[in-house]
TORVEX-533511 format. One line per field, with one value per residue (C-alpha): residue number from 1; residue in one letter; y, z, x. Coordinates in nm, 4 decimals. Example, Ala and Ser with C-alpha at 12.3 -4.5 7.8 and 13.67 -1.06 7.14 Angstrom:
2
num	1/2
residuo	a/s
yy	-0.4500/-0.1060
zz	0.7800/0.7140
xx	1.2300/1.3670
This chain:
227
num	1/2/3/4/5/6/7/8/9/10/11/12/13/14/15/16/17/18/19/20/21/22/23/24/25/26/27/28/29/30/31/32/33/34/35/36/37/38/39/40/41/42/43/44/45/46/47/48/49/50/51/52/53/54/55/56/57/58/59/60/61/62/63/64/65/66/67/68/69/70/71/72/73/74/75/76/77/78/79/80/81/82/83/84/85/86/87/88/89/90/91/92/93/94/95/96/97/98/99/100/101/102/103/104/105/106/107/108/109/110/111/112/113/114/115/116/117/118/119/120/121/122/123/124/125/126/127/128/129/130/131/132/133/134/135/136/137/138/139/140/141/142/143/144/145/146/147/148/149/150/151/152/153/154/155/156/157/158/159/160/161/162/163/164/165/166/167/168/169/170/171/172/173/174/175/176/177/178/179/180/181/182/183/184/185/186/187/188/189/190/191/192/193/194/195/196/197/198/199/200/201/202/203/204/205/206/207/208/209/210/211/212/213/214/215/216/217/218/219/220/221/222/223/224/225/226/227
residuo	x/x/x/x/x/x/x/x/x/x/x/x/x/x/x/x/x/x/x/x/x/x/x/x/x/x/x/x/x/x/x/x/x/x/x/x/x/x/x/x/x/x/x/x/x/x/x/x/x/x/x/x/x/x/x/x/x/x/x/x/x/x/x/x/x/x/x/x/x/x/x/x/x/x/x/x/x/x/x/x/x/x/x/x/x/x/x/x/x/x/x/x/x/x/x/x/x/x/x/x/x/x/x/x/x/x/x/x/x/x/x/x/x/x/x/x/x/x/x/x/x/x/x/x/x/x/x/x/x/x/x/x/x/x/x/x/x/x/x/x/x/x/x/x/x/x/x/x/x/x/x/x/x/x/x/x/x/x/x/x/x/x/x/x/x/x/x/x/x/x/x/x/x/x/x/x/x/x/x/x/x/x/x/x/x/x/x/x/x/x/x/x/x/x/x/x/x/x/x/x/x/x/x/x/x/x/x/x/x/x/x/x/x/x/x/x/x/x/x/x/x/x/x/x/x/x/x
yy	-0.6408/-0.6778/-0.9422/-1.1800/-1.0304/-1.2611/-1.0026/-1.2527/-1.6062/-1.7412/-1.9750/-1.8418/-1.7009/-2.0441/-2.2608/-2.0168/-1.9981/-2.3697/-2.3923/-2.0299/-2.0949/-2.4316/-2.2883/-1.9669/-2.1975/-2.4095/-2.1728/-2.0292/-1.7388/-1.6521/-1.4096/-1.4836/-1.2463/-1.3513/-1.1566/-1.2544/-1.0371/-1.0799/-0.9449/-1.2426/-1.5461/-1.8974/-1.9836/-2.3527/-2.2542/-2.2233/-2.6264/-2.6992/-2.5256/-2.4027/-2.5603/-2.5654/-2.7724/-2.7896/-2.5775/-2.3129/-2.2046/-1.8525/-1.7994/-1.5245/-1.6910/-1.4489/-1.6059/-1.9564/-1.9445/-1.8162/-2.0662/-2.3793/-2.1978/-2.1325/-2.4479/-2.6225/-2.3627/-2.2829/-2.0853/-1.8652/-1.5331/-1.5477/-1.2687/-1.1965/-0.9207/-0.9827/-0.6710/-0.5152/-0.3229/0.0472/0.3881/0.4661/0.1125/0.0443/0.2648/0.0358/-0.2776/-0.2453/-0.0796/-0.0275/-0.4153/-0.5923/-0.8572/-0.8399/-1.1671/-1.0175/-1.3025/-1.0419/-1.0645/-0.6956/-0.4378/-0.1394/-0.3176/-0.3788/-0.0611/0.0960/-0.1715/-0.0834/0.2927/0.2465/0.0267/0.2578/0.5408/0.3175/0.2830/-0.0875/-0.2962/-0.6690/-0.7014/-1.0663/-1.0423/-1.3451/-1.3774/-1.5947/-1.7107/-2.0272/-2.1582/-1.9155/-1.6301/-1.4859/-1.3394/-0.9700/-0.9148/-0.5641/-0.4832/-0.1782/-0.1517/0.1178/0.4043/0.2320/0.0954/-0.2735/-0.4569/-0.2310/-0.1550/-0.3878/-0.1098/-0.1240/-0.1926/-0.2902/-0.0722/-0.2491/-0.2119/0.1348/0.2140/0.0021/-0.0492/-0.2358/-0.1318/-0.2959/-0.4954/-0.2156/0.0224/-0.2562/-0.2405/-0.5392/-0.5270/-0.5590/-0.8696/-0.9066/-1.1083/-1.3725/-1.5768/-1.9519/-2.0300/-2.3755/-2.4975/-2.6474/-2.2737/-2.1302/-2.3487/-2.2954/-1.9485/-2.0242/-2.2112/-1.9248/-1.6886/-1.9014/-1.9334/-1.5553/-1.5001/-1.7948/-1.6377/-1.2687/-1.3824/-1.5388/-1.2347/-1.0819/-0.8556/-1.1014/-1.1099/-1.0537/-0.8741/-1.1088/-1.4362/-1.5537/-1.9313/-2.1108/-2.5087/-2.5671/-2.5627/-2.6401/-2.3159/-2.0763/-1.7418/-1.4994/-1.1273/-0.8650/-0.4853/-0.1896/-0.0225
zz	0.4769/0.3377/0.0830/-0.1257/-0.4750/-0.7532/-1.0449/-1.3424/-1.3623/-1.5981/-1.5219/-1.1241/-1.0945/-1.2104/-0.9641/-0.7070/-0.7382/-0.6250/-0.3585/-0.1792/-0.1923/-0.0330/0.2242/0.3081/0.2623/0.5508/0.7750/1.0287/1.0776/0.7355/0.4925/0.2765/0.0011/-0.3524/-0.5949/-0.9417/-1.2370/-1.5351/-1.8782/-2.0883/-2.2470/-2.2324/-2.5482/-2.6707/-2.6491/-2.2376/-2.2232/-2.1193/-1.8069/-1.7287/-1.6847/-1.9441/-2.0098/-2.3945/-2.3420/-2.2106/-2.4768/-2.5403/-2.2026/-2.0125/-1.6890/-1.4496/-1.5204/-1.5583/-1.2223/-1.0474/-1.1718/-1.0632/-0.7356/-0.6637/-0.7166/-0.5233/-0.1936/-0.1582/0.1853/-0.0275/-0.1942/-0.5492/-0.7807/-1.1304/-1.3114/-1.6485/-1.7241/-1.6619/-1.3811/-1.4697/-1.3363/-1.3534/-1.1721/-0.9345/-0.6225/-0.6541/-0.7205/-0.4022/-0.0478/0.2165/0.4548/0.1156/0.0228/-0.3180/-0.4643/-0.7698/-1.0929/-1.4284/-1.6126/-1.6898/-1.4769/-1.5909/-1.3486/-1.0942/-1.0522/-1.0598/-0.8009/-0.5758/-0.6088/-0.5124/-0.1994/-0.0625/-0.0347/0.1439/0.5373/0.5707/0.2740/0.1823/-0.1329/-0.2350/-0.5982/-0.7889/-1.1590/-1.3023/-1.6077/-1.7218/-1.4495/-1.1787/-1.0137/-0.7406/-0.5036/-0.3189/-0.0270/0.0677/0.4074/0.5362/0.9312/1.0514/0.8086/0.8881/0.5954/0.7895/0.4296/0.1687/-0.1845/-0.5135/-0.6511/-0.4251/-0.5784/-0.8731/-1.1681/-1.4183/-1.2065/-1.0733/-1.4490/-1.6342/-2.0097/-2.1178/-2.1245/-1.9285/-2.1211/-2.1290/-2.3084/-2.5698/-2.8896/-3.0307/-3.3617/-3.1873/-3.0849/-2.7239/-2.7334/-2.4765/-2.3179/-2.2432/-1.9314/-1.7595/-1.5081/-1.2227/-1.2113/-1.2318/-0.8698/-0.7160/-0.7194/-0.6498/-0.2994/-0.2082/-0.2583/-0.0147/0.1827/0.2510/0.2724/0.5679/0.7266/0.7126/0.8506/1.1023/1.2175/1.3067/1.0007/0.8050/0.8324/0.4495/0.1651/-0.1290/-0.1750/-0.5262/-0.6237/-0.8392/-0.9837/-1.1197/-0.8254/-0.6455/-0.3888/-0.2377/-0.0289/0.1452/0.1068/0.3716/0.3479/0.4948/0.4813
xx	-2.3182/-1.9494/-1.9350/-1.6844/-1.5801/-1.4196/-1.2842/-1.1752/-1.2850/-1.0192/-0.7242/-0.7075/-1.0885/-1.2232/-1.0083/-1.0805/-1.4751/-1.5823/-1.3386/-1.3805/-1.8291/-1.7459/-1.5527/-1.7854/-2.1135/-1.9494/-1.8128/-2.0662/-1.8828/-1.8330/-1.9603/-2.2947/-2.2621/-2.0400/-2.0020/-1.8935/-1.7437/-1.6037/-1.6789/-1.5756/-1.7478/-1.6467/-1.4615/-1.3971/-1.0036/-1.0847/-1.1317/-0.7240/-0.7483/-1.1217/-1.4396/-1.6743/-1.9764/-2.0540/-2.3865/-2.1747/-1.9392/-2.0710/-2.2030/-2.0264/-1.8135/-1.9549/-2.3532/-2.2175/-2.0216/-2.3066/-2.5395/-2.3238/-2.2338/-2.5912/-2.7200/-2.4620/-2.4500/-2.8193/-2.6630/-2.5037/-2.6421/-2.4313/-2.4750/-2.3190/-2.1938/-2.1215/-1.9120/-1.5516/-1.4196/-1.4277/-1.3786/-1.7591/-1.8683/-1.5994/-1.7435/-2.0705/-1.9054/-1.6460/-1.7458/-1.5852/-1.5324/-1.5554/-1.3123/-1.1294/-1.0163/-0.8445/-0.7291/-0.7271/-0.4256/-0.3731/-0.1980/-0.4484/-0.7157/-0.5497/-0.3963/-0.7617/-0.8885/-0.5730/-0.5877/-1.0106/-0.9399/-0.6932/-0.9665/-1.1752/-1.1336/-1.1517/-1.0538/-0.8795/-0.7139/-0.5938/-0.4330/-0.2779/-0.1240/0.0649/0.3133/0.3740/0.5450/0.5772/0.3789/0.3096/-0.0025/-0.0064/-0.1855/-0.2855/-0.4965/-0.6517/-0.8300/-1.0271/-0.8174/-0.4468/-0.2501/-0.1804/0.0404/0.1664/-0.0450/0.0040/0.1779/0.5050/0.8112/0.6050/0.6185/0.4592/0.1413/0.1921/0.2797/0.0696/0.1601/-0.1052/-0.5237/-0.8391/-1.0073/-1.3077/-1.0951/-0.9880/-1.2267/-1.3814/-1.2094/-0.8781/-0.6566/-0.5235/-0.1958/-0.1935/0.1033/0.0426/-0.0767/-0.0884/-0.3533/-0.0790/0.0301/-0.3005/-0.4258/-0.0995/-0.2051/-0.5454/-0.4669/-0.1758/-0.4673/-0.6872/-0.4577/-0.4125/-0.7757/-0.7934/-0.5145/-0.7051/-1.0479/-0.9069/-0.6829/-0.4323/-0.3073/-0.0730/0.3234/0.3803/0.2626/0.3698/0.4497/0.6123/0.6044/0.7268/0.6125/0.9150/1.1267/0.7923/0.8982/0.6935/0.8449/0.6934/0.7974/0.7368/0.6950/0.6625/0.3358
């Protein structure tokens, strides 16, 4: 059975999660099957724009997610994986008629989670990011062996040619630099990823392949492609 995958539950995974199991749990038509993964651990730093109970600081965001979604949709089957996407688990973690709701913040990963989805014959990949203020979410959409929206990785360099490293192939010892991030930006790309995924389940193919946004201006447009 195809199934729901969350990769990241950070600033845009975590204001994703609740919303997306309410909606599935809900919708008779639906999917059943969430899965959740993310290599990280709540930190008490996450508390401006993440949930975090105080007997969850330390826990990994992949375990806690499932827990709360699991107790609240008892329809659902949630299941965590409390590890990174890599070369050597991303053909187990993503089949073929799975849906990809991507939220990391490095361009390594989601090159690799692009580059696996286009192998496969039928394949929905919903990516958002975000800076402080402005963002924006791709959509990329593969039927029966037919490129339907064009791959992440058009007329985007800094994904196709990814400068930075997945967080796998960072060692413990070393520091990640991170840019601020604020929540309103984080759920604005949150609902534009919802959005996208409604649109998708309920067919036809969509009309775009991008949309950028941006809370300042409080503006959203939609960008269209070629496949």
């Amino acid at each position: 059975m195809s199934k729901l995958i969350m990769i990241g539950l950070g600033g845009i995974g975590g204001a994703l999660a609740e919303p997306m199991a309410r909606y599935l749990a809900h919708n008779k038509d639906s999917r059943r099957q969430i899965l959740l993964v993310d290599g990280d651990r709540y930190e008490p730093r996450n508390a401006d724009r993440q949930r975090v109970a105080y007997d969850e600081v330390g826990m990994h965001k992949a375990d806690a997610w499932a827990r709360r979604l699991s107790r609240m949709f008892k329809e659902l089957d949630v299941k965590a994986v409390t590890g990174y996407v890599t070369p050597a688990n991303i053909g187990k973690l993503i089949q073929a008629g799975d849906t990809v709701l991507l939220c990391v913040d490095n361009h390594a990963t989601r090159k690799l989670v692009q580059e696996h989805m286009l192998r496969l014959r039928d394949a929905v990949l919903i990516s958002g990011g975000n800076d402080y203020t402005d963002g924006n979410v791709q959509v990329f959409v593969k039927q029966k062996g037919r490129v339907v929206t064009a791959p992440i990785t058009r007329c985007h360099p800094e994904i196709d040619l990814p400068k930075d490293r997945r967080p796998d192939e960072i060692g413990c010892d070393e520091q990640i630099p991170e840019s601020p991030q604020l929540i309103f930006a984080n759920f604005m790309a949150a609902t534009l990823m919802m959005n996208a995924y409604y649109g998708i389940s309920r067919g036809p193919a969509p009309s775009y392949s991008e949309v950028y946004f941006d809370i300042g201006k409080n503006v959203a447009r939609t960008v269209k492609r070629a496949a």
